[in-house]
N, C-alpha and C positions, 0 to 999 in steps of 0.2 A: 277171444281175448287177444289183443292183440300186441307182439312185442316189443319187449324194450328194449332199446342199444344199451347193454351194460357197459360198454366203452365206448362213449361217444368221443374222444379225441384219439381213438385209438389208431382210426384210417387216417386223418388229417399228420397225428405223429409220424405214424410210417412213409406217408409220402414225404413230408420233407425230410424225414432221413435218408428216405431211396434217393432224391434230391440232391442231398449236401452229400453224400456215396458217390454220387454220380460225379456231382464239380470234385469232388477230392480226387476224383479218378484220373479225372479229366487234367484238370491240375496236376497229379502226380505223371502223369502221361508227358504232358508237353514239358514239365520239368525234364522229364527224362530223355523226351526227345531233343531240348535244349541242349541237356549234359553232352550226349553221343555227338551233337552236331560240333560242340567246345572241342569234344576229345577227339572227333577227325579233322578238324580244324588244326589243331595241334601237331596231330600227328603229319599234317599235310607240309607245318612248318618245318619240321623235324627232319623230314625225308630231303626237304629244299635244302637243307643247311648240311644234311649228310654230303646230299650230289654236287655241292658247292666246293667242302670240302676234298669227297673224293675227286674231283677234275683236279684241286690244286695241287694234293699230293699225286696226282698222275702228270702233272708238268715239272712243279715245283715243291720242296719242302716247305711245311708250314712251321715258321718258326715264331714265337711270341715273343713282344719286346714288355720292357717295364711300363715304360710310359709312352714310348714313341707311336706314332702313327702305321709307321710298317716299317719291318727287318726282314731282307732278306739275307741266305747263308748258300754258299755258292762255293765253286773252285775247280781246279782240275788238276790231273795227273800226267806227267811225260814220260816216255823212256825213248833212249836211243843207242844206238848202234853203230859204230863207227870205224870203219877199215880204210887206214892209209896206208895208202905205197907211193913211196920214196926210191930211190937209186938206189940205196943200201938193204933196205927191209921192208915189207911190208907187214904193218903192226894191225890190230883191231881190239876194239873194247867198248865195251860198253860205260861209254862215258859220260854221261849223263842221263841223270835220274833227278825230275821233278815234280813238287807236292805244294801247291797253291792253297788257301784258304779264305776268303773273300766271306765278308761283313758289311752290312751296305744297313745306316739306321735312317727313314723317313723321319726325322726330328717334329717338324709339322711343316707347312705350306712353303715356307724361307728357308729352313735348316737342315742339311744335310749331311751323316758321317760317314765315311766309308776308307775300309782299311784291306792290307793284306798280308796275310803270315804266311814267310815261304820258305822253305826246307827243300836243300839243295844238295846234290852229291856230284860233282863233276873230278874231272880228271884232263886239264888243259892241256890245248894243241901249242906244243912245242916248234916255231917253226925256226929258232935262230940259226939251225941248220939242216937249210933245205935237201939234199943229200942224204938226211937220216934225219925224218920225221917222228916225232917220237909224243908221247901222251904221258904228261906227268903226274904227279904223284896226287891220289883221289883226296878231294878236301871236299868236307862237309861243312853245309851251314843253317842259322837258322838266322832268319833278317824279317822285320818288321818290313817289308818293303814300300808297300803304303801305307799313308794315313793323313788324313785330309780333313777340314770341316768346310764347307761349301753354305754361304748365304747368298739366298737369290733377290736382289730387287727388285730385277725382271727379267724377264726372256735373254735382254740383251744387255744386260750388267749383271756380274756375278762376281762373289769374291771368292777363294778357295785362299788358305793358309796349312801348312802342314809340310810331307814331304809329297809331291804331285810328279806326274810325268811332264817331262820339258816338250810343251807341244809343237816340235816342229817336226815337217816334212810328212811323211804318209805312214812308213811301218813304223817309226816312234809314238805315234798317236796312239796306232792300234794295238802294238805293243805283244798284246797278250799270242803266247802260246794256241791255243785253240782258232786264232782266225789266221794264222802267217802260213805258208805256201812252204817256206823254206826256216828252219831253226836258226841260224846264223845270219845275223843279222848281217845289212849294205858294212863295206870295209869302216868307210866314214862315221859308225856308228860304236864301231868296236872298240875296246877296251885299252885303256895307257898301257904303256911297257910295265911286264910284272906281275901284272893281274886279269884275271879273267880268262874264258875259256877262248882258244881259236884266236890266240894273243898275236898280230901280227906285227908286233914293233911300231903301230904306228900310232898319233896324237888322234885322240875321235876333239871332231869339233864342237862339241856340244856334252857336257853332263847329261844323259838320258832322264834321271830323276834330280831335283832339286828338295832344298828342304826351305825354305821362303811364302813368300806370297805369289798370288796370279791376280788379274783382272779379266774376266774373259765372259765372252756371248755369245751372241746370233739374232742375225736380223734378216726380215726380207730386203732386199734389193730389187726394184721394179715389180712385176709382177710375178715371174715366177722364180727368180735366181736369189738363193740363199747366201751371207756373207756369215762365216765365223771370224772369232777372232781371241787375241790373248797377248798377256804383255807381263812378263815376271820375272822379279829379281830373287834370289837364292845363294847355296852355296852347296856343293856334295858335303855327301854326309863322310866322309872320311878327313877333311878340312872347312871347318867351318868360318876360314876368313877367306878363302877361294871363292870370291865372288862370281857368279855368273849373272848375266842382262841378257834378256831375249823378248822378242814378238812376233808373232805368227799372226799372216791374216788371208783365210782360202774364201772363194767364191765360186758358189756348184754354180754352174748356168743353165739352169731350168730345168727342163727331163732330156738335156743332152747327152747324158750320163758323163760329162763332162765339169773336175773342180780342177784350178788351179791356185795356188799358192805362194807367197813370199814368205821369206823368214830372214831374218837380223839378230844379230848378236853379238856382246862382248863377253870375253871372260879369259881367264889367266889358268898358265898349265902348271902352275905351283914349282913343287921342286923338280918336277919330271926335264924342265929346262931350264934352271934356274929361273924361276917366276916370273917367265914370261908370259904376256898380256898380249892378246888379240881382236881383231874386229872379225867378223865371218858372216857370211849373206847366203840365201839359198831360196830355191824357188823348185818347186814340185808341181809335176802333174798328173791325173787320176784320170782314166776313163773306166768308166763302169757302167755296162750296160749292153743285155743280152748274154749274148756267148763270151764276150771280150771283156778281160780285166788286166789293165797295163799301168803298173806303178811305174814314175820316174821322179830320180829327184838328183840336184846336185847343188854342192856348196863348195865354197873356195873361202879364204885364210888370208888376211892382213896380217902378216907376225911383224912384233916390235924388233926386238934382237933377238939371235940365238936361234934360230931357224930359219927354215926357209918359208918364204905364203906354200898352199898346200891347194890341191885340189882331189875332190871327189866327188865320184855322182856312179848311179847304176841305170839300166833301164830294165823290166820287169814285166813281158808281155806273160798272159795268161791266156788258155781258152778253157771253156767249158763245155768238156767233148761230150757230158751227158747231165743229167740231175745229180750224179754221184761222183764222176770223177773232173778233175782238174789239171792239164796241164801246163806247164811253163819252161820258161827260158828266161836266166838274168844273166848277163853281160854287168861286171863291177867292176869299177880302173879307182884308184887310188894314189896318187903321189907321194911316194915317200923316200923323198932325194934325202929328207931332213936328218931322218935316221938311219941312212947309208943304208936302203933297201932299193933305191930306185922307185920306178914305176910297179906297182903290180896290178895284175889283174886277176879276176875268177871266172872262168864260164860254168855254168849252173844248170842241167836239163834237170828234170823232177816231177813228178806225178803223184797227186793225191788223189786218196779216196773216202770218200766218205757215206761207208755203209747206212749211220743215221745222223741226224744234227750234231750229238755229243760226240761222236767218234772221228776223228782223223788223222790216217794213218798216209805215210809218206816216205816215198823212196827217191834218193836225190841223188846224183854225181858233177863231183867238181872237180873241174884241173884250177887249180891255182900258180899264175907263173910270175918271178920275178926279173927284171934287168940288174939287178945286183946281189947276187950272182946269178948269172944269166942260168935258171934252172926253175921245174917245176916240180909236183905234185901231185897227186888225185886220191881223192876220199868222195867211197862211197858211204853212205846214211841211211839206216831204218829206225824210224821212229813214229814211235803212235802217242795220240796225246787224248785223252778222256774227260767230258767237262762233268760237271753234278750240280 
């Protein structure tokens, strides 16, 4: 007798359920290999944005803006140390102590902000009597010292409004602490009678900062030589009808390591000489390149009444004995018959170091000498200045 399939669909069933077992597997399989492939995939982005991030915070801090394209947050620290001897005494102090804080906003393509809050503690060189130099009494400050807004049209037109650096000559431009050789600034630069540190009785010809408008850019000139330039009217922030006019126009010549410079200007000494107004012109030159950095610059004075015209200028050879150290020599002559000083001068030796980028530390000695009264001076300088 022969038998019967009591389940005839039973093997046909099981096959295609072994089947559809199989593709769900199968299925579930490449699902999962899909997932793993997503979540190292991820992960691969993850690790890029880590090592992105950690290179920025190992150069620079990452700072986030509201809306802007990029912010950067910057500044730096100074201290110094200063011991003069005079005929009568020699004094020393630590007279200066400075704390920079720098804000820089990418606004987008055209718009740019950038400011600086700086907190000062000095104790000014007294020199109305050279015979017994003396360091007055510690005044502290806090000064919005810049703040700018800068739209660019192009390369080579830009407007900036706010208060800005008056661009002329070489260490005015460069200004900042962290890249100068020497703290004290060219005589020609220093500060009116009354105020300011290292006060030598004499007219500076130019307000250093303006609070006004600029025009300023940069363009090629032939093939390789570069032209800046800049042109702005202002007025210092302690008298806002003291007008000042000025332009500055430099030219690098190619990879000569070679720029030179003109500068022009008007402006008025207010009440320091009964509000007298002058013309003043200056021309600077820069070589840099290699071992060799030699700043020079000098400017002379058209006074209307109530002074005498004026001259000043420095020259400022440098070498670069290694990767780390720097040293120099400035020679500074100043004119100042105006304010019954005479002629004076500074000879300057000095040596930096700079252990890494952000650090530079510097030791300096000066004779400062005048023809009225025929006498000098010498102050020696320690001071270190740290950027972040």
């Amino acid at each position: 007798m022969k038998k019967q399939n009591l389940f005839p669909l039973a093997q046909p069933c099981a096959s295609v359920g072994l089947a559809l077992l199989l593709i769900s597997g199968a299925a579930s399989a490449q699902a999962d290999t899909d997932r793993i492939q997503e979540l190292e995939d991820r992960i691969d982005s993850l690790e890029d944005q880590l090592l992105d991030v950690d290179e920025r915070v190992g150069t620079r801090a990452v700072v986030h803006a509201f809306d802007a394209l990029q912010m950067d947050f910057g500044g730096f620290a100074t201290q110094r140390v200063n011991a003069v001897k005079s005929d009568a005494h020699t004094r020393a102090a630590f007279d200066m102590g400075q704390f920079e804080l720098f804000l820089k906003a990418i606004i987008d393509d055209d718009w740019e902000f950038f400011s600086i809050l700086e907190f000062k503690r000095v104790a000014s060189l007294n020199e109305s009597d050279t015979k017994d130099v003396q360091f007055g009494s510690i005044a502290n400050k806090a000064d919005l010292e810049l703040y700018w807004f800068n739209y660019r049209l192009a390369d080579s037109l830009q407007f900036r409004a706010g208060r800005f650096i008056a661009e002329h000559g070489i260490i005015n431009v460069e200004h900042f602490q962290p890249t100068l050789l020497h703290l004290d600034y060219p005589m020609f630069m220093r500060k009116k009678p009354g105020s300011g540190s290292n006060n030598s009785g004499s007219l500076s010809f130019f307000e250093r900062f303006m609070v006004g408008a600029m025009a300023h850019g940069q363009t090629s000139v032939g093939d390789d030589n570069s032209l800046v330039y800049n042109a702005y009217i202002g007025t210092d922030k302690q008298n806002g009808m003291d007008y000042q006019s000025g332009a500055r126009a430099a030219l690098s010549w190619g990879h000569s390591g070679l720029t030179t410079g003109l500068n022009f200007g008007h402006g008025n000494h207010g009440a320091v000489v009964n509000g007298n107004s002058y013309d003043f012109w200056g021309v600077d030159l820069l070589y840099d390149k290699d071992a060799i950095l030699w700043k020079n610059e000098l400017y002379a004075s058209k006074e209307d009444v109530g002074t005498e015209d004026r001259l000043g200028w420095y020259t400022q050879p440098a070498v670069r004995l290694a990767d780390k150290w720097i040293a120099f020599y400035r020679y500074d002559f100043l004119d100042n018959a105006d304010l019954g000083k005479g002629d004076q001068t500074e000879h300057v030796v000095g040596i930096n170091y700079l252990p890494n980028p952000l650090v530079r530390l510097r030791a300096t000695a000066t004779q400062a000498s005048f023809d009225l009264p025929d006498d000098d001076f010498t102050s020696f300088q320690l001071s270190a200045t740290i950027s972040f």
